[in-house]
PyMOL Python script that loads the backbone (N, CA, C, O; Angstrom):
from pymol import cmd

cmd.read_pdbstr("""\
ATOM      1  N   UNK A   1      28.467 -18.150 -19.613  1.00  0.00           N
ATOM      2  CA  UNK A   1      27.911 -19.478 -19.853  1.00  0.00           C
ATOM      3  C   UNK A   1      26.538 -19.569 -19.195  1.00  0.00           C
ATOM      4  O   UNK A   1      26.336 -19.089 -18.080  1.00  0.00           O
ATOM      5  N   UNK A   2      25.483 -20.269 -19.991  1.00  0.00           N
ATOM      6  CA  UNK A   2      23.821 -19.903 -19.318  1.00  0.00           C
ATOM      7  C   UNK A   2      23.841 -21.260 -19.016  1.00  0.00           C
ATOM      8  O   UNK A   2      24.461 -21.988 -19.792  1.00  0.00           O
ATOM      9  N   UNK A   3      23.123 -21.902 -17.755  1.00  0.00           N
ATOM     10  CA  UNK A   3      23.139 -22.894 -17.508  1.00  0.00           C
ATOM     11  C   UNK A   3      21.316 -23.163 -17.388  1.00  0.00           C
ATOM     12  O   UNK A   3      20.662 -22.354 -16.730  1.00  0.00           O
ATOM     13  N   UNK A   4      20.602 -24.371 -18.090  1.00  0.00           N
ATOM     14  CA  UNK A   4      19.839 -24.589 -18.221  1.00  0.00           C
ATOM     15  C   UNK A   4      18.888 -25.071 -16.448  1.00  0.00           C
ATOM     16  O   UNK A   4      19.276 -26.140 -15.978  1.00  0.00           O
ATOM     17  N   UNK A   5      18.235 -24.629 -15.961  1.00  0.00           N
ATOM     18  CA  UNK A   5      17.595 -24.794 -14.572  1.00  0.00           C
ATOM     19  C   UNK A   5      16.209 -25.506 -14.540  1.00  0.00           C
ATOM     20  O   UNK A   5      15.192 -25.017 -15.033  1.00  0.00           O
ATOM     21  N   UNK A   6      16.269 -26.648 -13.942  1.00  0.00           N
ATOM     22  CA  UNK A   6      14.754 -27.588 -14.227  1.00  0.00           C
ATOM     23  C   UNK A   6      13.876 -27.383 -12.998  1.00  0.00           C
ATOM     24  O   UNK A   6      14.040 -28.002 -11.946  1.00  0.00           O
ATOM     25  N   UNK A   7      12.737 -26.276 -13.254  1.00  0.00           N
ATOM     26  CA  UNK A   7      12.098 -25.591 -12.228  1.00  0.00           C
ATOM     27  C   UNK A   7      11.810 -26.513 -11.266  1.00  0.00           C
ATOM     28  O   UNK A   7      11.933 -26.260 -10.068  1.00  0.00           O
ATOM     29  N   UNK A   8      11.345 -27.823 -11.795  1.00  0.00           N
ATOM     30  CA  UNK A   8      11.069 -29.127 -11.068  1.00  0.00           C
ATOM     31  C   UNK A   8      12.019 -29.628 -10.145  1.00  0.00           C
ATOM     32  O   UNK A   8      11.750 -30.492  -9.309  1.00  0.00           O
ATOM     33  N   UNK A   9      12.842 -29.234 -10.250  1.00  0.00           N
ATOM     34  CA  UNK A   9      13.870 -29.786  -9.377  1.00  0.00           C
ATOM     35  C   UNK A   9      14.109 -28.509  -8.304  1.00  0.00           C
ATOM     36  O   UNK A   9      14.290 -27.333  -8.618  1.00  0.00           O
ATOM     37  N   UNK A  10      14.040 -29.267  -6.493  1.00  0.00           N
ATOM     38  CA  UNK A  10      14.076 -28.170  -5.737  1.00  0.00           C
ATOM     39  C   UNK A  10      15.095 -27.528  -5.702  1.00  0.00           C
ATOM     40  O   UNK A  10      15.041 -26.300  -5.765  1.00  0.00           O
ATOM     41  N   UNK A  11      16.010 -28.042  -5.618  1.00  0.00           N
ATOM     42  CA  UNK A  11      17.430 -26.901  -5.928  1.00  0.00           C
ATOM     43  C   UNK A  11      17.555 -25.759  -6.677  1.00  0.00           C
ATOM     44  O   UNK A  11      17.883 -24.592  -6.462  1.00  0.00           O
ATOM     45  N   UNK A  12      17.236 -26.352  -7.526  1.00  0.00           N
ATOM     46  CA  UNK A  12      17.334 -25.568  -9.141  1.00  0.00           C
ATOM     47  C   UNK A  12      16.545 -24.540  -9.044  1.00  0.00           C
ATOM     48  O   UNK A  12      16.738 -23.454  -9.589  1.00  0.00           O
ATOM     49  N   UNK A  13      14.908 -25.064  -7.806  1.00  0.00           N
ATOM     50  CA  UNK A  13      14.198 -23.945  -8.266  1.00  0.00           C
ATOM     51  C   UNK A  13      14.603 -22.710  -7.215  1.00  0.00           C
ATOM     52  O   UNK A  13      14.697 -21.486  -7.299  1.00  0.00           O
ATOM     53  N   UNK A  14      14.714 -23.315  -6.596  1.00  0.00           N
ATOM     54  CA  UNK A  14      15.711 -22.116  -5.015  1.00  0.00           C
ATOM     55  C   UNK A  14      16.869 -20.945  -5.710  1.00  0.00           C
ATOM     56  O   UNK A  14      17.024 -19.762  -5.405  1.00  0.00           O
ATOM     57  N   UNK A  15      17.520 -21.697  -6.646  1.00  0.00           N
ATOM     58  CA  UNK A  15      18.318 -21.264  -7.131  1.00  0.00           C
ATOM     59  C   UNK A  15      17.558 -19.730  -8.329  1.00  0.00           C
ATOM     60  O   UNK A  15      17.909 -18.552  -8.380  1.00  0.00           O
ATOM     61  N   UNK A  16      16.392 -20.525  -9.162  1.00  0.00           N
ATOM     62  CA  UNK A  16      15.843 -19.240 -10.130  1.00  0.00           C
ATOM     63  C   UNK A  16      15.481 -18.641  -9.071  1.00  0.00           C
ATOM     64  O   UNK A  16      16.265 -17.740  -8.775  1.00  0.00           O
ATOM     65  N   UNK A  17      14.189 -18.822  -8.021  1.00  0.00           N
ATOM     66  CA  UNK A  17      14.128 -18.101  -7.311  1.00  0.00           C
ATOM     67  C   UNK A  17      14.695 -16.720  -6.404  1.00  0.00           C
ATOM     68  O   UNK A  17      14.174 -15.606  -6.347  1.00  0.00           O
ATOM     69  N   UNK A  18      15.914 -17.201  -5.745  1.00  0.00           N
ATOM     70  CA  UNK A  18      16.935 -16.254  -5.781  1.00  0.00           C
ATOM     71  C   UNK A  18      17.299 -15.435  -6.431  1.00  0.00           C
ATOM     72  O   UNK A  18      17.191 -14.307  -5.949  1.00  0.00           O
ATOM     73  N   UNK A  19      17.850 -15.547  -7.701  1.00  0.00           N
ATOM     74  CA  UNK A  19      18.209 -15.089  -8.430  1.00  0.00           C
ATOM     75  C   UNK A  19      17.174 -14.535  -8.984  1.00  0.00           C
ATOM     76  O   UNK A  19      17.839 -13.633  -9.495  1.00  0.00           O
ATOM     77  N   UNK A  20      16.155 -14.309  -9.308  1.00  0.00           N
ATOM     78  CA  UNK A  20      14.882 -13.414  -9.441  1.00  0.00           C
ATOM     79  C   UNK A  20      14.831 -11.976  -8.567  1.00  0.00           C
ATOM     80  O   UNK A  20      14.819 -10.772  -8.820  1.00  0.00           O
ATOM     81  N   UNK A  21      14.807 -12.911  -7.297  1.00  0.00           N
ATOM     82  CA  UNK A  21      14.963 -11.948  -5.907  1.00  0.00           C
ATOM     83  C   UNK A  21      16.081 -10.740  -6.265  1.00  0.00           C
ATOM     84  O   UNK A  21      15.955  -9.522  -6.390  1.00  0.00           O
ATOM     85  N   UNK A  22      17.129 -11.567  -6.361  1.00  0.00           N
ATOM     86  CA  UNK A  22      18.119 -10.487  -6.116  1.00  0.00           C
ATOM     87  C   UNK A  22      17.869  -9.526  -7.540  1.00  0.00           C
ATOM     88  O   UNK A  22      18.321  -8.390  -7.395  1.00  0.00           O
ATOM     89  N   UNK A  23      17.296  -9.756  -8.749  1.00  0.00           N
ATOM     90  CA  UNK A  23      17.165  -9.412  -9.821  1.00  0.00           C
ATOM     91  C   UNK A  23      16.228  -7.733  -9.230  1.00  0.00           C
ATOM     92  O   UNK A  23      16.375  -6.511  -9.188  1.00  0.00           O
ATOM     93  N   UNK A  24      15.280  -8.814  -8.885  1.00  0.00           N
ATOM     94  CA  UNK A  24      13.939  -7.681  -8.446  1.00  0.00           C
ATOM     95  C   UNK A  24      14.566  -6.587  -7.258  1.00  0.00           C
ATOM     96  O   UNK A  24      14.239  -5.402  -7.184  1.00  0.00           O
ATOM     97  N   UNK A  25      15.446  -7.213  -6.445  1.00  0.00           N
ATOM     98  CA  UNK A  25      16.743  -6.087  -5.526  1.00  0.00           C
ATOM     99  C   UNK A  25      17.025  -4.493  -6.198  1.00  0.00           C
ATOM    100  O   UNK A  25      16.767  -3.327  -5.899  1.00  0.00           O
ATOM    101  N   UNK A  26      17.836  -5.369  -7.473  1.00  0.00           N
ATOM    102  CA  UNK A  26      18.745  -4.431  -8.008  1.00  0.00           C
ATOM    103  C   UNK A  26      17.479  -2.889  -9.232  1.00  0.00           C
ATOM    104  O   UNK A  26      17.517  -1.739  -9.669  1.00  0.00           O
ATOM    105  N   UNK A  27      16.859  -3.770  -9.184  1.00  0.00           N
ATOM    106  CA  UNK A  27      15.666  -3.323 -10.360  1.00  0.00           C
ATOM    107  C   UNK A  27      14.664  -2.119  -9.035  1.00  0.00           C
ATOM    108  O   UNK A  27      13.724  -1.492  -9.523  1.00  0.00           O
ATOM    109  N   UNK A  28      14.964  -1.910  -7.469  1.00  0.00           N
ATOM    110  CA  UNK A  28      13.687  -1.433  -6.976  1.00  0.00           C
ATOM    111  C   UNK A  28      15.029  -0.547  -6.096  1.00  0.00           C
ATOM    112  O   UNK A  28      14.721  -0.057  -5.010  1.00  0.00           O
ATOM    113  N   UNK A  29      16.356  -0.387  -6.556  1.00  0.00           N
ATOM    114  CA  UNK A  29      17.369   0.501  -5.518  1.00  0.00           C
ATOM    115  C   UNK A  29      17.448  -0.424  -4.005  1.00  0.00           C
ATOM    116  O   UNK A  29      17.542  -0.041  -2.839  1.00  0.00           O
ATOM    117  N   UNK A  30      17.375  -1.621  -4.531  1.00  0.00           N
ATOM    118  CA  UNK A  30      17.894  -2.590  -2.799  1.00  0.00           C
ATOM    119  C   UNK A  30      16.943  -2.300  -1.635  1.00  0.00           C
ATOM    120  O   UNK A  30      17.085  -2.364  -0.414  1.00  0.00           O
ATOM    121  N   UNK A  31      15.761  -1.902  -2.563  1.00  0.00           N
ATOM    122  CA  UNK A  31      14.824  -1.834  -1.367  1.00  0.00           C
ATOM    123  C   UNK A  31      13.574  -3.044  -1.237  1.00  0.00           C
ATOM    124  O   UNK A  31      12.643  -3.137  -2.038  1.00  0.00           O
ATOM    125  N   UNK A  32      13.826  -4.110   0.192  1.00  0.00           N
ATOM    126  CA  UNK A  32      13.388  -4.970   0.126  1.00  0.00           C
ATOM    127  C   UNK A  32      12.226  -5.061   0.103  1.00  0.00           C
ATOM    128  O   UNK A  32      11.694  -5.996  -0.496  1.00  0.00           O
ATOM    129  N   UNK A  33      11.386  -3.953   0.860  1.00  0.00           N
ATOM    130  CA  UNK A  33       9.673  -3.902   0.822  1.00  0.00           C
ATOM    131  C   UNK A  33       9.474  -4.087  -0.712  1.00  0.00           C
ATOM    132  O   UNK A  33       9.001  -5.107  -1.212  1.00  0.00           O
ATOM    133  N   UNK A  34       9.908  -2.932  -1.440  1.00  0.00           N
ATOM    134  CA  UNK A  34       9.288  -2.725  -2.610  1.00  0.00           C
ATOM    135  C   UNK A  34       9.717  -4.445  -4.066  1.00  0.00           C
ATOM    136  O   UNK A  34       9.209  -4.858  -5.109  1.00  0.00           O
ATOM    137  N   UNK A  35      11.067  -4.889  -3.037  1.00  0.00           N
ATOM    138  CA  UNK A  35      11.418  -6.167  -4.437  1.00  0.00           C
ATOM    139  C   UNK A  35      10.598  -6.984  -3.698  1.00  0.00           C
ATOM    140  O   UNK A  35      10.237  -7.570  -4.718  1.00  0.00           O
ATOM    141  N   UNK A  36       9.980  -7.549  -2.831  1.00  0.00           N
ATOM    142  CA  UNK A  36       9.479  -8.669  -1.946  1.00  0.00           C
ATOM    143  C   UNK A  36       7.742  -8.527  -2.619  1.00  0.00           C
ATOM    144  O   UNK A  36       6.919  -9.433  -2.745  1.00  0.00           O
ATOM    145  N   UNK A  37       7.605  -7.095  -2.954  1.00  0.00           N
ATOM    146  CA  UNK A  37       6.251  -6.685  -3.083  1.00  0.00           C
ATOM    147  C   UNK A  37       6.193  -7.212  -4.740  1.00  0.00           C
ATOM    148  O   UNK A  37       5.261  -7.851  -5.229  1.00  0.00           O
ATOM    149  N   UNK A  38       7.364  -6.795  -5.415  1.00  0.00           N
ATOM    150  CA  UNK A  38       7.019  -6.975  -7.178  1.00  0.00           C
ATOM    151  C   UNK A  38       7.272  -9.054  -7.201  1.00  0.00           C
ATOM    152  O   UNK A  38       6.870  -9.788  -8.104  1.00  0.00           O
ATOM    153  N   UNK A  39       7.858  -9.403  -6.216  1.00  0.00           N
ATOM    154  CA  UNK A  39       8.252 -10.440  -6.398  1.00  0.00           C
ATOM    155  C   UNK A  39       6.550 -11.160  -5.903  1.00  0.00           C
ATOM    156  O   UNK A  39       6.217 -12.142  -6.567  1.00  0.00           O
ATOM    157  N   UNK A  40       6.026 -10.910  -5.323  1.00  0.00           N
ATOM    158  CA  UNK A  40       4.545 -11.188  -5.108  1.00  0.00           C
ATOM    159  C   UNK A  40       3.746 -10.939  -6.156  1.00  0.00           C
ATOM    160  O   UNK A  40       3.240 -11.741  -6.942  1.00  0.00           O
ATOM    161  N   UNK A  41       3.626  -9.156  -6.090  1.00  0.00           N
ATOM    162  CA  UNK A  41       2.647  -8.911  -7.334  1.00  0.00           C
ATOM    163  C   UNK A  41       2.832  -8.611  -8.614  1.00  0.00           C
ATOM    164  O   UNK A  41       1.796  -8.499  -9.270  1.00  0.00           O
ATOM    165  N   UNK A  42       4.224  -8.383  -9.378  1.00  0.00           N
ATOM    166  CA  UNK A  42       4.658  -8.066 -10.133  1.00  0.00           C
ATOM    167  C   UNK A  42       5.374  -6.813  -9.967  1.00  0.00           C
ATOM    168  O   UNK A  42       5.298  -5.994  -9.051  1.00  0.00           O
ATOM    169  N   UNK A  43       6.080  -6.815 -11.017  1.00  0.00           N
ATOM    170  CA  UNK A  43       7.295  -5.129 -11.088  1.00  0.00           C
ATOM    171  C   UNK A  43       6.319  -4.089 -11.629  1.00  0.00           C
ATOM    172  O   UNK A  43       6.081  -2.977 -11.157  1.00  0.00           O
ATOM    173  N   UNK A  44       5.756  -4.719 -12.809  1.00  0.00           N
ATOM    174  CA  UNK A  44       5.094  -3.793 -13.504  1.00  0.00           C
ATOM    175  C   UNK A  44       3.624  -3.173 -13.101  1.00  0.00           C
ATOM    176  O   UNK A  44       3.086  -2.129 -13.468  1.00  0.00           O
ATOM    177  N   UNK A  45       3.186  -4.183 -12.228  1.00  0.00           N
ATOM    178  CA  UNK A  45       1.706  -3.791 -11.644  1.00  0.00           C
ATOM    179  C   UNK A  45       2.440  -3.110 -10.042  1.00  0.00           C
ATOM    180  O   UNK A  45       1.651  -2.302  -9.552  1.00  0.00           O
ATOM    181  N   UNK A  46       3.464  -3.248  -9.368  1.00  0.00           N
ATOM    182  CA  UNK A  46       3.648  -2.558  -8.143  1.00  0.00           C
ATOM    183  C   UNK A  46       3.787  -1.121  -9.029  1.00  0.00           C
ATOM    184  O   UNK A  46       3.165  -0.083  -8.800  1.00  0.00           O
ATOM    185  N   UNK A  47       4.954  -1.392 -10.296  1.00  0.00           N
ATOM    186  CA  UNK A  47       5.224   0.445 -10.079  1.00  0.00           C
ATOM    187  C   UNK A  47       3.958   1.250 -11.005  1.00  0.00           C
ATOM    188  O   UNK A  47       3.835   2.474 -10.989  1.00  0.00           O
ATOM    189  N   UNK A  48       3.018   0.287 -11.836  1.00  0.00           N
ATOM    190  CA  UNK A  48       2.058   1.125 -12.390  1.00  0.00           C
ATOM    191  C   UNK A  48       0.885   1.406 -11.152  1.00  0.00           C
ATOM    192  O   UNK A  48       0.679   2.609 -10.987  1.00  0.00           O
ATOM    193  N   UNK A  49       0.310   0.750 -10.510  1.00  0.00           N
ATOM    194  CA  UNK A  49      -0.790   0.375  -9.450  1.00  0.00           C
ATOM    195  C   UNK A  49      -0.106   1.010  -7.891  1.00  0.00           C
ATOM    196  O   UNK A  49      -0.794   1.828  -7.279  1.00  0.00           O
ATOM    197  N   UNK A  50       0.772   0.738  -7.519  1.00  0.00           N
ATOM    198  CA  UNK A  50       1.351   0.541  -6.321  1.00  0.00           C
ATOM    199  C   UNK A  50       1.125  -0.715  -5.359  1.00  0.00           C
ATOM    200  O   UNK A  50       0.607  -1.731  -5.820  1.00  0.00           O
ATOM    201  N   UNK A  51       1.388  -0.665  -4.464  1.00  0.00           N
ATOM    202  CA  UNK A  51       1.270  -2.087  -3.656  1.00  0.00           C
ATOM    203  C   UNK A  51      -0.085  -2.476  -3.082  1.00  0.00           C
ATOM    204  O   UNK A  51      -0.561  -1.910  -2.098  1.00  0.00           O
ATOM    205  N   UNK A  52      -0.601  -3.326  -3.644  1.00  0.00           N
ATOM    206  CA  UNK A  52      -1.681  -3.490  -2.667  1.00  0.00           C
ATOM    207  C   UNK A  52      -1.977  -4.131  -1.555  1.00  0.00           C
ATOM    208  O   UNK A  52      -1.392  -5.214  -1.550  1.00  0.00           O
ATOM    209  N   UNK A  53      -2.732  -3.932  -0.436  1.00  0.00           N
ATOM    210  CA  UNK A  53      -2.800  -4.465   0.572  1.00  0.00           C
ATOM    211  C   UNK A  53      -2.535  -5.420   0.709  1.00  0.00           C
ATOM    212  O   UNK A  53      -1.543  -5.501   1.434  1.00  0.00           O
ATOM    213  N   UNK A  54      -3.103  -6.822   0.208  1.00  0.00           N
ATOM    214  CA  UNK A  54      -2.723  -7.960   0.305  1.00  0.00           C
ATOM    215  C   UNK A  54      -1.105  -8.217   0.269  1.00  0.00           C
ATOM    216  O   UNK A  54      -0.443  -9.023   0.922  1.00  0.00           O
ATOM    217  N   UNK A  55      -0.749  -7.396  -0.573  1.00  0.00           N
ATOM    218  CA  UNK A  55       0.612  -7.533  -0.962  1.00  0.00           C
ATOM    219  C   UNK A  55       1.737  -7.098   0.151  1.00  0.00           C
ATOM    220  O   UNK A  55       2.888  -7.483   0.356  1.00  0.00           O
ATOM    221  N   UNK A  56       1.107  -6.369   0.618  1.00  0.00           N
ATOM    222  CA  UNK A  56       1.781  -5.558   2.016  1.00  0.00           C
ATOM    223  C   UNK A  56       1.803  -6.211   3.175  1.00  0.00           C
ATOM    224  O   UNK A  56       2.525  -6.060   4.160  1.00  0.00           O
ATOM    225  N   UNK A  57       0.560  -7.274   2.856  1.00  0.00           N
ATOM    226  CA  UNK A  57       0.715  -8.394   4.663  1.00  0.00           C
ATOM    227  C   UNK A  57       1.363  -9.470   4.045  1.00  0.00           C
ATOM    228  O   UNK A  57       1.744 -10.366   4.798  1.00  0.00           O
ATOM    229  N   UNK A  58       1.624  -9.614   2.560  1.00  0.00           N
ATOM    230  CA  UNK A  58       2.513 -10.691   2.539  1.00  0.00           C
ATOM    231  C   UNK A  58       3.659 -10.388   2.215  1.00  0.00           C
ATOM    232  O   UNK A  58       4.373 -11.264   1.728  1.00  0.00           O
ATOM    233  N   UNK A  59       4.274  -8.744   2.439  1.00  0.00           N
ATOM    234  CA  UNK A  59       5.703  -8.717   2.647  1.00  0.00           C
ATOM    235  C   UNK A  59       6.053  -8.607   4.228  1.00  0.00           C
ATOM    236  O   UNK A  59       6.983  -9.024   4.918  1.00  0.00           O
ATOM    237  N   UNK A  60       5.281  -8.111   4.395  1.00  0.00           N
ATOM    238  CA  UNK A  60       5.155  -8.238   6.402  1.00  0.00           C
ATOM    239  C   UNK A  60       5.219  -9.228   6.747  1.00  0.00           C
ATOM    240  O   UNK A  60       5.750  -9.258   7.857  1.00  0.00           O
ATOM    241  N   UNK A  61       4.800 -10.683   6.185  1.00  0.00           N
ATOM    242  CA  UNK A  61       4.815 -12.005   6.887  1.00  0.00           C
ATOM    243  C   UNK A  61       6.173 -12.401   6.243  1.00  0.00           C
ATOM    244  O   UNK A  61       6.827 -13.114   7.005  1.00  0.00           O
ATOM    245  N   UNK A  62       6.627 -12.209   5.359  1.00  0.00           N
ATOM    246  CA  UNK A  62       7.902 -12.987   5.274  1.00  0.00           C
ATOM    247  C   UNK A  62       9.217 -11.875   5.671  1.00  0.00           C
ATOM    248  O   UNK A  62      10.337 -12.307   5.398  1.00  0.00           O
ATOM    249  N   UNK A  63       9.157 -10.755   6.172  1.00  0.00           N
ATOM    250  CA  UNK A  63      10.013 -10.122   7.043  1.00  0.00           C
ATOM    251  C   UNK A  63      10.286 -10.451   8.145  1.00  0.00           C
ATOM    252  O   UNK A  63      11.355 -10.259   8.723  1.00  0.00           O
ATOM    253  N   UNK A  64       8.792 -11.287   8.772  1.00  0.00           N
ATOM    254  CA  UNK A  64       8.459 -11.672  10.114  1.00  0.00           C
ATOM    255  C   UNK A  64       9.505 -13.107  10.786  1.00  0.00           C
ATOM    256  O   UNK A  64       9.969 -13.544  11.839  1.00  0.00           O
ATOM    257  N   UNK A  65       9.438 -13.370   9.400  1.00  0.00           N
ATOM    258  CA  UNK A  65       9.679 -14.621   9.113  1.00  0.00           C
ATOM    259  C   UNK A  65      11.518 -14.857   8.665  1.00  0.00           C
ATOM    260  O   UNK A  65      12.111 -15.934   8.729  1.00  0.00           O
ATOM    261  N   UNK A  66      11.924 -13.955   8.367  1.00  0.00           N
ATOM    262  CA  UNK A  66      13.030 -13.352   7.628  1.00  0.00           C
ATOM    263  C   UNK A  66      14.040 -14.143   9.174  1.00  0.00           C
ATOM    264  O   UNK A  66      14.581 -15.231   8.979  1.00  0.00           O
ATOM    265  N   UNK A  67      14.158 -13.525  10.449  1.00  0.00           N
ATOM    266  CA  UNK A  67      14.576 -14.236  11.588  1.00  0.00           C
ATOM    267  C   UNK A  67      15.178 -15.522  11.594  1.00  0.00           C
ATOM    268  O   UNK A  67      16.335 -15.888  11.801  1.00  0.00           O
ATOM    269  N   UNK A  68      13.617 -16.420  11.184  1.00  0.00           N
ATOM    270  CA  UNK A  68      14.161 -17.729  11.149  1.00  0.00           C
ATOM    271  C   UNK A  68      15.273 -18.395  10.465  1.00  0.00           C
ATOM    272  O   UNK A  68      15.890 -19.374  10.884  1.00  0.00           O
ATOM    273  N   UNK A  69      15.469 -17.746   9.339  1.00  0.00           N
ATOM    274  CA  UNK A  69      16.401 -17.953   8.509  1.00  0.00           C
ATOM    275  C   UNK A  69      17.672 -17.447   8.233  1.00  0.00           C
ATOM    276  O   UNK A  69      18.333 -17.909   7.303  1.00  0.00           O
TER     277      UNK A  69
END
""", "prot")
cmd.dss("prot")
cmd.show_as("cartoon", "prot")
cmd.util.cbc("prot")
cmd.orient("prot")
């Protein structure tokens, strides 16, 4: 059963979100650098390009960050 999700709504969007995440998980072998990185810059530009810098201090800041939560 597909349940319709109204990005606008914060729940809902926590919810695609996630579920993206864990999408981008299963799609990179459960490796979080590399899903945190496509989930920033894309799947298709991390595995054609590789990661770019920018992309690398903003998986570093939310690892950092990973604690709080």
């Amino acid at each position: 059963q597909r349940t319709t999700l109204d990005p606008h709504d914060p729940v809902a969007n926590i919810r695609m979100g996630t579920r993206y995440l864990r999408n981008l998980l299963d799609r990179n072998g459960g490796n979080v650098d590399t899903a945190l990185a496509s989930y920033y810059q894309g799947l298709r530009s991390v595995r054609e390009r590789g990661i770019f810098p920018e992309t690398r201090r903003f998986v570093a800041n939310v690892k950092a960050l990973r604690p709080r939560f």
